[in-house]
PAKOL-121359 format. One record per residue (C-alpha): residue in three letters; y, z, x. Coordinates in steps of 0.25 Angstrom, whole numbers, plus 2048, in hexadecimal, padded with zeros to 3 digits. Layout:
residues N
+-----+-----+-----+-----+
!  aa !   Y !   Z !   X !
+-----+-----+-----+-----+
! ALA !   Y !   Z !   X !
...
+-----+-----+-----+-----+
This chain:
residues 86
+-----+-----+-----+-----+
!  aa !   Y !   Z !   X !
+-----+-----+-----+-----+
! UNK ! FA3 ! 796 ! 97D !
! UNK ! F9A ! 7A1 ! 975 !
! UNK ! F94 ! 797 ! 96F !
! UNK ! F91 ! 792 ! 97D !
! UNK ! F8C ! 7A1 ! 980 !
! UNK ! F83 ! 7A0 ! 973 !
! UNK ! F7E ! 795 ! 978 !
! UNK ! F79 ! 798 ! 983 !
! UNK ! F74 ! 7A6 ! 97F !
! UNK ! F6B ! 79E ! 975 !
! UNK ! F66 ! 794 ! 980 !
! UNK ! F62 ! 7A0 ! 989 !
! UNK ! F5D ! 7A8 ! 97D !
! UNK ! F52 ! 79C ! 97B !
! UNK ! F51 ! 79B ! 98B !
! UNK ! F4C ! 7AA ! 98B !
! UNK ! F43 ! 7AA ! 97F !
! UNK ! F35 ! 7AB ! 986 !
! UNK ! F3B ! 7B3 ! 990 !
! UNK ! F3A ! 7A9 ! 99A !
! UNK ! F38 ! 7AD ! 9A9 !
! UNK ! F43 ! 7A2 ! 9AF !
! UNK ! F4F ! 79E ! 9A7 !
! UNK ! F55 ! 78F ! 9A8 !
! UNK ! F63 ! 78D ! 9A8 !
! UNK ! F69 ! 77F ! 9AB !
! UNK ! F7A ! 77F ! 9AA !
! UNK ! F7A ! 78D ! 9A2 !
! UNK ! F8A ! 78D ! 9A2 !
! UNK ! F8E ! 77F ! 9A4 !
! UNK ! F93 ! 77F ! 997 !
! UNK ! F9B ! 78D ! 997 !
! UNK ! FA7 ! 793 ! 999 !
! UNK ! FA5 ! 79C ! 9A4 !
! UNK ! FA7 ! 7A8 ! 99B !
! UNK ! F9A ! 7A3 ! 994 !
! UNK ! F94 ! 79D ! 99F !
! UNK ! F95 ! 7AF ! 9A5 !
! UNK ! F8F ! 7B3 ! 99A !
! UNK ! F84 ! 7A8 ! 999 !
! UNK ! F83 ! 7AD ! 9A8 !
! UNK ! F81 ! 7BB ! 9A6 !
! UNK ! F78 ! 7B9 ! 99B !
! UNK ! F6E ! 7B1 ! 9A6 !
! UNK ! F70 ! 7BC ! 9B0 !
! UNK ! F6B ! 7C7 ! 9A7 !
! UNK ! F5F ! 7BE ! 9A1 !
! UNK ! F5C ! 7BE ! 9B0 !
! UNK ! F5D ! 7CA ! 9B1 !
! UNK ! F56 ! 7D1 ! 9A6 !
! UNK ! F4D ! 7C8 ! 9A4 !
! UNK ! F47 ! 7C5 ! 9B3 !
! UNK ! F49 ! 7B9 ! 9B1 !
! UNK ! F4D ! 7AD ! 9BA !
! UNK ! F58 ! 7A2 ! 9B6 !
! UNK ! F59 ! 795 ! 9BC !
! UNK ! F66 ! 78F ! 9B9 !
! UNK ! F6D ! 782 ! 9BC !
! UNK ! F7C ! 783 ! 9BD !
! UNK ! F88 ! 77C ! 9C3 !
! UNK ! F8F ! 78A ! 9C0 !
! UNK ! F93 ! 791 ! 9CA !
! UNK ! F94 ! 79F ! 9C5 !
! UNK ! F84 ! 79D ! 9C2 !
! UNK ! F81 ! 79A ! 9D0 !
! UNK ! F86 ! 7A7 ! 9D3 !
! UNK ! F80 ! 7AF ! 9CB !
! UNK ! F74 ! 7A9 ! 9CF !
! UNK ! F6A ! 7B2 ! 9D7 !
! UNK ! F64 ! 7A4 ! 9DE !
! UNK ! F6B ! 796 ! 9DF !
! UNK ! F63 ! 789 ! 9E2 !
! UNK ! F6F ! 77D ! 9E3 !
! UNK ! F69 ! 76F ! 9DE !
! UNK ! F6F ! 762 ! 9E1 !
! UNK ! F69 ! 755 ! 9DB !
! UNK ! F5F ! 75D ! 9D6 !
! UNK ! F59 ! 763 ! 9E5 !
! UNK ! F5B ! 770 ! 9E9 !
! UNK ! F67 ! 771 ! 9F6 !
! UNK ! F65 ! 77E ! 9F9 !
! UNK ! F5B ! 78A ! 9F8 !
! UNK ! F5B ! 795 ! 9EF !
! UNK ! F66 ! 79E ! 9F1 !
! UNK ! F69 ! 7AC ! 9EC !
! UNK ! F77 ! 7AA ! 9E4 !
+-----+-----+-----+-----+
């Protein structure tokens, strides 16, 4: 799964060219193992962190929605809940 990794890294490499103020990530891990799917994880924190920036991210992934600092739950597309701190 290092080529997983890579892949990934270079996706998210192009994402943060112009430095963008919000960050877009749909499924980020759906395709990893969860040793990959960690360290793609961790990667997304630190950008968040170092960076000040925001990511939105789309995920079935349940380890992702914990280390979410908000979670908005959708189903056919609407919103079910309101915002809540993770």
């Amino acid at each position: 799964m290092v080529h997983a990794l890579r892949d990934e890294q270079v996706a998210l490499a192009r994402a943060l060219a112009n430095d963008p103020a919000l960050l877009i990530a749909d499924e980020p891990t759906g395709q990893l193992d969860s040793e990959t799917g960690q360290a793609v994880m961790d990667l997304l924190r630190a950008l968040v962190r170092t960076r000040g920036m925001t990511a939105l991210v789309a995920t079935h992934d349940p380890a992702l929605v914990e280390a979410a600092d908000q979670v908005v739950t959708l189903r056919d597309g609407r919103r079910v809940d309101a915002p809540v701190p993770a």
